[in-house]
Every structure is written in C-alpha cells, then in structure tokens.
N, C-alpha and C positions, 0 to 999 in steps of 0.2 A: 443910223435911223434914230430919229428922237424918239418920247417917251409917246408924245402926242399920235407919230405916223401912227406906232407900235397898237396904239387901242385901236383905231381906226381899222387897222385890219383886222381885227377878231372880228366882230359881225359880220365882215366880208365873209373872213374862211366859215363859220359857224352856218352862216347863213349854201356857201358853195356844199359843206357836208351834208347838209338836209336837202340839197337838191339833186345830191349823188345818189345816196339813198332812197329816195324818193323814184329815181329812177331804174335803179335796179333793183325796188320793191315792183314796179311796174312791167319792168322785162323778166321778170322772173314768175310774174302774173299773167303774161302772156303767154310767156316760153312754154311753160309749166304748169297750168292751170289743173292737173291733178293735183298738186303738192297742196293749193287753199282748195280742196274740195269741202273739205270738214270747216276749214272757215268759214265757208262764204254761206255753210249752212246754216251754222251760226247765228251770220247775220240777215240771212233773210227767213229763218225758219224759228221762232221765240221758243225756248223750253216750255214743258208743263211746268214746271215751276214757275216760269216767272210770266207774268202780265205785264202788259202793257197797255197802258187806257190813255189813249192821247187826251189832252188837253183842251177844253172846249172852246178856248179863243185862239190858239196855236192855229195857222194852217199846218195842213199837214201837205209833208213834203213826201215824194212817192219813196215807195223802198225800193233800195237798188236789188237790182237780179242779176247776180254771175250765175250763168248758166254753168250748170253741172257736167263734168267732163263725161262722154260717153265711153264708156269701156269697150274696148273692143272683143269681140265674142271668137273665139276660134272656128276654124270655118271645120264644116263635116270632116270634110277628108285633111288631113293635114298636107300629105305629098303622095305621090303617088309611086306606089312599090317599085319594083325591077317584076319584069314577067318572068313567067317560068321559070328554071332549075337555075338556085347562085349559088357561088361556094365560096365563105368565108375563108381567111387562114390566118390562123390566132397566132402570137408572140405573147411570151410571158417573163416577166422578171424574175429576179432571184428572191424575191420577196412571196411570189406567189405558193403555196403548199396545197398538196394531193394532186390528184390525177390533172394533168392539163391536156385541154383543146389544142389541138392542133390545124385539123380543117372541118369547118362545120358544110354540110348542105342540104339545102333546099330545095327539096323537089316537088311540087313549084313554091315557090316560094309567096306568090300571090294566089293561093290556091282557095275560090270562092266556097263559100258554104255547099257542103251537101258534096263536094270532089274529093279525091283521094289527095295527101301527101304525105312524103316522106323525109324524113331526117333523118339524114347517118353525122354520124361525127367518129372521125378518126383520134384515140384517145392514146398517151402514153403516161405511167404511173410507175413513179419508183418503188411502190410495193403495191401486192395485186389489188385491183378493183374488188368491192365486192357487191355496189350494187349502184345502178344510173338510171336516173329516171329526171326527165326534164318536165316542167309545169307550165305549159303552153297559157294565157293568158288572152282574152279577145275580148270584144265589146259586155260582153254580157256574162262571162264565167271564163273559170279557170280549169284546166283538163290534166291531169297528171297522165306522163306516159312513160310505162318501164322500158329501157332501150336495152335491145337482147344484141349478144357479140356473134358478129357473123361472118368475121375471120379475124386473123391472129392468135392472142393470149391475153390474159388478165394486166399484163402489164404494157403493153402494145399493142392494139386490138382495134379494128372498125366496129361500131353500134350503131344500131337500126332500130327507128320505128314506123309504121305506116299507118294513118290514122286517116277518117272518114273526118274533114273539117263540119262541126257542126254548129258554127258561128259567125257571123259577122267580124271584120276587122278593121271597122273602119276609122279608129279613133283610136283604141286600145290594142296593140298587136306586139306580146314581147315571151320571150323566152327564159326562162332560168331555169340553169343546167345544176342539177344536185348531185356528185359526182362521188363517191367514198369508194376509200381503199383500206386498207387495214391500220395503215396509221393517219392519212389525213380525208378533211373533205374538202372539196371546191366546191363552193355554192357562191353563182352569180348572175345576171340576169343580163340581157343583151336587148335592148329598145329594139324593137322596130319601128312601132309609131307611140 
C-alpha cells in the first residue's frame, strides 16, 4: 500500500470507531436503561446550583426525556410455604463448631397467626449442651424461645418448643438457632422467606 491509500484510511477507520461506539452506547441505553438513570437525570433535571436562562433570540429546542427506569416492588407474599408439618435434615462440615442440627421440624410449618406450633430439633454435641434457644423472626417482631430436651442427653438429645404464633409471616419468616455447650456455640439463621 502506498503512503496516499494509508491516510485515506484513517478517517475511514476513525470515522467506523465512532459509529461502533455510538452504537453500543445506544444498546447498552436500551438494554440497560437503569445503569443512565442518574444520567439522564442530569440531563433533564438542572441542579440548584446551576441556572439556565435561555437565550432571547435562540429558539429553544425541547428537552429530551429518558423516562426513569421503574423499579420493581417485591410482591406481598414472596412464595408460598409447604403446608403443615416439614422436617428438615441438616449436614455439616468439619469446619462447623458446637452442638449441630441434625433434623429440624415443623409443626406446621405455615402455622397462621393466633395457632399452635411446634419445633423439635434433634441435636448432637461433642460436649454437653447447656442452653438452646431459637429467635423466631416474622413480619413485625422477633420472639425468643427456650427449647427444653424431651429425650435423650445433653450430648445427643431431641428439643422442643410449642408456641401460640402471634404474628404475621408474610414477608419476613426466619429462624436462628443459638445452640451452646460447654466449649462452643452454633449460632445461625435459616430463611424462610
């Protein structure tokens, strides 16, 4: 190629790079129109600081509106529970320390405001237990409840509690089980919703 082609094609490519860009500034504006939210506010919303006083022989040209991306609101219910009585069965690594879960349950487990339920969990601890109490969690407050052993021993044992539910759970529904034994604790929390 001589020296002459050689310029000749710069403005080409110079010119093809602004038209790439240009377009994947545009599909990335449609794709994506949360990402220029804060942009576009920008541009069509002037700070207090600054003024803008058009020009008295200027027409004035409209301002552009990129509509504001609508967020989407989580709906009431998120999914909808499992009925009645379910039974977890927990695995645990060798990382985990103090007393572990082994099966948890629910009795009922979508148990409405104002009805009885129960949770047992079947627990084993390499040194004895010496106090378990889980913090039930729902729409509107948090409930702590001592869980009493109702066979076995301190070191391999079922725990029970039965509680009158006196909340909603339609949003917020989660569990954390606070576990201690004489050398460790397990404290962790298990989502519902």
């Amino acid at each position: 190629m001589s020296a002459t082609s050689k310029s000749h094609l710069l403005p080409l490519i110079v010119a093809l790079v602004v038209v790439l860009c240009g377009a994947l500034f545009y599909y990335l504006q449609v794709s994506y129109p949360f990402l220029f939210a804060s942009f576009s506010k920008r541009l069509t919303q002037p700070s207090e600081a600054t003024t803008i006083s058009p020009s008295p022989t200027a027409p004035q040209a409209p301002t552009p509106s990129i509509p504001t991306p609508s967020i989407p609101t989580p709906s009431k219910i998120p999914y909808i529970l499992p009925t009645g009585k379910q039974v977890y069965r927990f695995s645990h690594g060798d990382q985990v320390v103090g007393p572990k879960i082994q099966t948890l349950t629910f009795d009922p487990l979508d148990a409405p405001s104002g009805t009885k339920q129960t949770i047992t969990l079947e627990i084993e601890s390499v040194s004895p237990m010496t106090d378990n109490s889980i913090i039930v969690s729902t729409d509107n407050r948090a409930k702590t409840l001592n869980l009493k052993l109702i066979s076995g021993d301190t070191t391999k044992g079922t725990y029970s509690v039965s509680w009158t539910v006196d909340d909603t759970h339609d949003t917020i529904y989660s569990v954390r089980y606070i576990l201690k034994s004489t050398t460790d604790t397990y404290d962790n929390t298990m989502y519902l919703r």
